[in-house]
N, C-alpha and C positions, 0 to 999 in steps of 0.2 A: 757240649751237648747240642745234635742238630733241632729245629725249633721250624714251626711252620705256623702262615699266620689261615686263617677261615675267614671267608668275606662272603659274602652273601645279598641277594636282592639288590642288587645298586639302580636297576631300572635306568640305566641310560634312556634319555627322552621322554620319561615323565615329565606329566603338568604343559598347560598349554602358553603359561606365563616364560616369555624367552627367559626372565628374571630365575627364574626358581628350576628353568630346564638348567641353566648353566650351573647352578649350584649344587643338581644331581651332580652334574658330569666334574665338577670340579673336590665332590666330595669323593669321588673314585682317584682323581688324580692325587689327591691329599692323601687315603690311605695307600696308595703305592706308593709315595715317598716315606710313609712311616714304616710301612715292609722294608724298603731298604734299609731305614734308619737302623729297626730292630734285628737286620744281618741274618732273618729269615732263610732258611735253604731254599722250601718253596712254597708258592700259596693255593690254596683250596677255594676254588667260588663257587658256592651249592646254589646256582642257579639263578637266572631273570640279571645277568648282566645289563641287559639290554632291555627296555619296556616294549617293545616289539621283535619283531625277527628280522625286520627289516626295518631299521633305525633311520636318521638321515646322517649322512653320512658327514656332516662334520664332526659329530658327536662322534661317529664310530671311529675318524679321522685320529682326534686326541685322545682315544681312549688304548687306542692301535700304539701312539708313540708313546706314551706313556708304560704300557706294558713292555716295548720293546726296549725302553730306557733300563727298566728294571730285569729283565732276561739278559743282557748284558753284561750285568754284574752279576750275575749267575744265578739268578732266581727262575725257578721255572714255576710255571703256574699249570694247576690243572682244575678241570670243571665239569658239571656235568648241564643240560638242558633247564631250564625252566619253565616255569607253562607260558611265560610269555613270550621267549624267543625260540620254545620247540617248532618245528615246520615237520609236520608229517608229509606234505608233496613234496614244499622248494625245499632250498638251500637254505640256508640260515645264513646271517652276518657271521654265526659264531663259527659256521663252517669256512666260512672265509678266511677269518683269523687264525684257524687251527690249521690251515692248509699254508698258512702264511708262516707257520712255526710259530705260532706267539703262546699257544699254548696246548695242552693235549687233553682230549676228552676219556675220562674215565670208564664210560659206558663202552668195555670193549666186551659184547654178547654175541652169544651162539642161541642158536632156537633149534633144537634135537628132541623128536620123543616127546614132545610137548613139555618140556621142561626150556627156563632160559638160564644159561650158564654164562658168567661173568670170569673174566679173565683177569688175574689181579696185575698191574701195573708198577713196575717196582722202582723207585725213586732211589737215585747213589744216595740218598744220607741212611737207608737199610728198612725205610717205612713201605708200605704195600698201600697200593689203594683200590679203590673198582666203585662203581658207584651205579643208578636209576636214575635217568633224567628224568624230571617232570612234565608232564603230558598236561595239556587243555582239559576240564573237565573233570580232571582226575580220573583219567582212565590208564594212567600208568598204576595203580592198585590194580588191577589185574596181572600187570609182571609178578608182582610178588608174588601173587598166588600160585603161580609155577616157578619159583626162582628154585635152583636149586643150591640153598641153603647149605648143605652138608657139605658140599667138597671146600667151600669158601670158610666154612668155620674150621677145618681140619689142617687150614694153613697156619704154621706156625711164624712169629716175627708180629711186628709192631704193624697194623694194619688200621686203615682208615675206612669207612664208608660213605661215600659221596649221596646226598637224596635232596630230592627238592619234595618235600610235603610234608602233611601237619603226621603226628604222631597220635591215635587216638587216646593212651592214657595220660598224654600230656599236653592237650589243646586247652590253651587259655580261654576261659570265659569264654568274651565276646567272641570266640571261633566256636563255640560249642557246636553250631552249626554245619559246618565245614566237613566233607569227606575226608576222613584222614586213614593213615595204616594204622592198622594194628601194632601194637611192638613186637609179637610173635613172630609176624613175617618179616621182621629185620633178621638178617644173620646174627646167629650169637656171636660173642668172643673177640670184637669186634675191639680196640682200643680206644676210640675215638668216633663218634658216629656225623660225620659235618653236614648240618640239614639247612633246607631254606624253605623259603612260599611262608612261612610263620613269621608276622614282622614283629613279634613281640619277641625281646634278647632273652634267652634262656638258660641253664644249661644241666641237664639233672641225671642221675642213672635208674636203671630199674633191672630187676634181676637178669643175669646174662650178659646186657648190656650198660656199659659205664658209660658217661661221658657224650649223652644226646645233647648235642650242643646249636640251636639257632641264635649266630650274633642278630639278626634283623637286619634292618636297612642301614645304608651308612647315612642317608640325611632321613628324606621322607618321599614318598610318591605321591600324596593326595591330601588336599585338606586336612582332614582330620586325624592325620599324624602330625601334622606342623602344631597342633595347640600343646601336643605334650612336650617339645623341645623349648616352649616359651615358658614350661613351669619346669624344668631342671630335669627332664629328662635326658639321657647322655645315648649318644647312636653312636654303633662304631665296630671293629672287629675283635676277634680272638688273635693271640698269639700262645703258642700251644710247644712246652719245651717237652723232649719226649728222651728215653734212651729205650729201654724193653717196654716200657708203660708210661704214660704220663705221666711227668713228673709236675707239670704246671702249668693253668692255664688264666691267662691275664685278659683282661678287656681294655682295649686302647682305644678309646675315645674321639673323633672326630668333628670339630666343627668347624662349619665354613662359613657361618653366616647366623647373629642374634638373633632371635624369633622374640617379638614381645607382641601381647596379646592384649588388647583394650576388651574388657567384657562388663556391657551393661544390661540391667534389667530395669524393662518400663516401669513394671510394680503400679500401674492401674494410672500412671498419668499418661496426658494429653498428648496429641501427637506431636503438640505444638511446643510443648515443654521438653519431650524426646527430641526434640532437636537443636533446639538450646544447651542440653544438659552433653547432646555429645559432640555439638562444638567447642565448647568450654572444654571437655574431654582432650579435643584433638587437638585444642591449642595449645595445650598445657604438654601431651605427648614429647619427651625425648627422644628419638626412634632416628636417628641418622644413621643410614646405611643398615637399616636392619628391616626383615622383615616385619609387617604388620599384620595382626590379625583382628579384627572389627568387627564381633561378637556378639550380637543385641538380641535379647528374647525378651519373656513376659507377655503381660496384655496390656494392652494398651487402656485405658480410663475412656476415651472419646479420640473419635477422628480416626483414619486409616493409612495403615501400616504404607502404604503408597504416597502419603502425606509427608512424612518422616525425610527430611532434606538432606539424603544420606548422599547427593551427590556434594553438598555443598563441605558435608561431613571429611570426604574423602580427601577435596579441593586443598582443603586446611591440613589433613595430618600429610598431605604431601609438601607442601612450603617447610615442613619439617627437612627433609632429603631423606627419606626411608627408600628402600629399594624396591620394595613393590611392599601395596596394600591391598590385603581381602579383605573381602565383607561378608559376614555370612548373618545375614537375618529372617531366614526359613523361621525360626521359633518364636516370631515375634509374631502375635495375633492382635485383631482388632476386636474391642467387647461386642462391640456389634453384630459381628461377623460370627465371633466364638470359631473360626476357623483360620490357618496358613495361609497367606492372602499374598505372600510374597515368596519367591522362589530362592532357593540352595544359591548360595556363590558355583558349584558347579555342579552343573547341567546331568553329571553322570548319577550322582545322589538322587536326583528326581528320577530318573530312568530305572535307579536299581529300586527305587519303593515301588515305583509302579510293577516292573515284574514282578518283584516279591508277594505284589497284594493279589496278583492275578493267575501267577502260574501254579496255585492249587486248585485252579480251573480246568489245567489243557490235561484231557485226558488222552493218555496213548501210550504205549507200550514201549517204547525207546527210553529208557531211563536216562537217555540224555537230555529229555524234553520235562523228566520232571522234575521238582526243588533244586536245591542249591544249583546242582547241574547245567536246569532248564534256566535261571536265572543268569548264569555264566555264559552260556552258549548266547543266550539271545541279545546282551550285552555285547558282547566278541562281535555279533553279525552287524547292530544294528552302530557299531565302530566302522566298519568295514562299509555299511550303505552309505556313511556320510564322506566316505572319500571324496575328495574334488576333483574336479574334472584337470586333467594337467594341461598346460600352454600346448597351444598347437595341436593337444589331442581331439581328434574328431570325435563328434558325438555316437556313430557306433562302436568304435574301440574303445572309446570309455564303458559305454551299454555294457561292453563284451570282458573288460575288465571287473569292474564292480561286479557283474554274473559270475564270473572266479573265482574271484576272493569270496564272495556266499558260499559258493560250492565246498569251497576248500576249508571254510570255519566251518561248518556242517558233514565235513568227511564222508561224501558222496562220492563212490565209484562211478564209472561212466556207465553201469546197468541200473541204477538208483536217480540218474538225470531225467528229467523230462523232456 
């Protein structure tokens, strides 16, 4: 029975810690040795392979032999865009790779008549695929709106759908938020539907369509995925055994690294006392070669949250040999203050409250300037202004680069330039 496995969001070069970049990149190389293991025909990546479109390229390096270890042995892989390594001007890495044969993108469209027509892809083990990459912004929902649906549902044979984006009758909770598709505008009759951009693993049917399936991420990309793999949550992909229809789909589980979590609350003492109680904390810690995560909220009783000896805290749970240790004590306030007197472990969480609390401000007619949207885009840009300047590069070629890359997160023609 031929069998194919779904991977999804692996974000090559997330996180700023080299510690936790490697663990991305090494939790991709760990599930293509379990493809091999599981003798997969071939595999499905519904998108954001890569956390940028232009990676650094050691990462893209091992991620390149690695797939080409397993094409080899005769696994082919196919994919479609993600919103993180779509490039509406440049080239992508992942155009790179595809040109390199490592793998082939499912998004093969026509644009006729104001409709877009998707050409299905046919795989030797007898399955069909075709897929939507995901766009910045969520402005790939506008494909669907013209896809045309009927000729792709009238194909008969065991058929897959490749998409990167949330699904509106099935967005978890905390995405309630989020621009997602309809399930209408998915093709019906579909056997298999391999989604991504949803990091939360899912997999459920709704009439017409069986089998909407987001595995998530194979490790984590951001903080606050790392606390759920330190209480038993399991990351990982699909394997998906098929003959006319599915016959079975398994969750293969991936870890490349413990995550344990120290979580303390002040509960009205001293600042002085908070830092006693989480030395004692950190000395007691078992955590060798594992992540750490260092967790402290509440209020404080007396004294400020900048008082709290959280360097000397960190000093200690490293003499342990942990692999790297965050701190995250944003929730931790001072009575005094009655306000966050201390900032997120990372920098982007402050950025994203600040737009969120502001951009039901900017009034303007570009629905890409407003909510969720307007929060993404100006994130994306204001990633892009803190670029560095490179070795040897002169300070107007930098000026004139950083002016590019704004241009180009903003999707400015050259009649929209000023």
């Amino acid at each position: 029975m031929p069998r194919f496995a779904h991977i999804s969001d692996v974000h090559i070069g997330a996180f700023r810690q080299p510690e936790l970049k490697e663990l991305v990149t090494r939790a991709f190389e760990v599930a293509v040795d379990r493809c091999i293991a599981e003798s997969v025909d071939f595999t499905v990546i519904s998108g954001d392979i890569f956390d940028s479109n232009v990676p650094d390229l050691a990462s893209v390096r091992r991620a390149a032999r690695k797939i080409r270890e397993a094409t080899e042995r005769g696994i082919r892989f196919y994919a479609v865009y993600g919103s993180h390594d779509f490039s509406p001007n440049y080239a992508s890495i992942v155009d790179v790779l595809e040109g390199a044969g490592l793998f082939s993108m499912v998004e093969r469209r026509t644009e006729q008549d104001g409709k877009v027509r998707l050409d299905l892809v046919r795989d030797p083990s007898g399955a069909s695929l075709c897929g939507v990459s995901g766009r910045k912004l969520s402005l790939d929902i506008e494909d669907y709106k013209v896809l045309d649906r009927e000729s792709l549902e009238r194909t008969s044979g065991f058929k897959v759908f490749v998409f990167h984006g949330a699904v509106e009758e099935l967005k978890p909770r905390n995405l309630s938020m989020i621009d997602a598709i309809p399930a209408s505008l998915l093709p019906a009759n579909f056997d298999y539907y391999a989604g991504g951009h949803v990091h939360d693993r899912s997999i459920r049917s709704l009439p017409g369509r069986k089998n909407i399936a987001f595995p998530g991420p194979l490790f984590a990309t951001e903080y606050s995925e790392l606390a759920p793999l330190a209480h038993g949550l399991n990351r990982g992909f699909y394997v998906v055994d098929f003959a006319e229809e599915v016959e079975h789909v398994e969750f293969v589980p991936i870890e490349v690294c413990r995550v344990h979590e120290l979580h303390y609350t002040a509960g009205g003492k001293s600042s002085g006392r908070v830092s006693e109680d989480l030395l004692a904390l950190a000395g007691e810690a078992e955590v060798k070669g594992e992540v750490v995560l260092l967790t402290v909220d509440g209020e404080l009783g007396s004294g400020k949250t900048s008082d709290v000896d959280f360097s000397s805290v960190k000093k200690t749970l490293y003499s342990s040999g942990p692999l790297v240790v965050l701190t995250n004590y944003s929730h931790l306030a001072s009575k005094e203050l009655t306000v966050q007197d201390a900032l997120p472990v990372q920098p982007r969480d402050t950025e994203k409250q600040v737009f969120e609390k502001e951009i039901p401000n900017v009034k303007a007619e570009d629905r890409r300037l407003r909510g969720e949207r307007g929060v993404e885009l100006s994130l994306e840009l204001l990633r892009k202004m803190k670029e560095e300047r490179s070795e040897n590069e002169k300070k107007s070629e930098y000026d004139s680069r950083v002016e590019e890359l704004g241009i180009h997160v903003l999707g400015l023609g050259e009649d929209q330039r000023c």
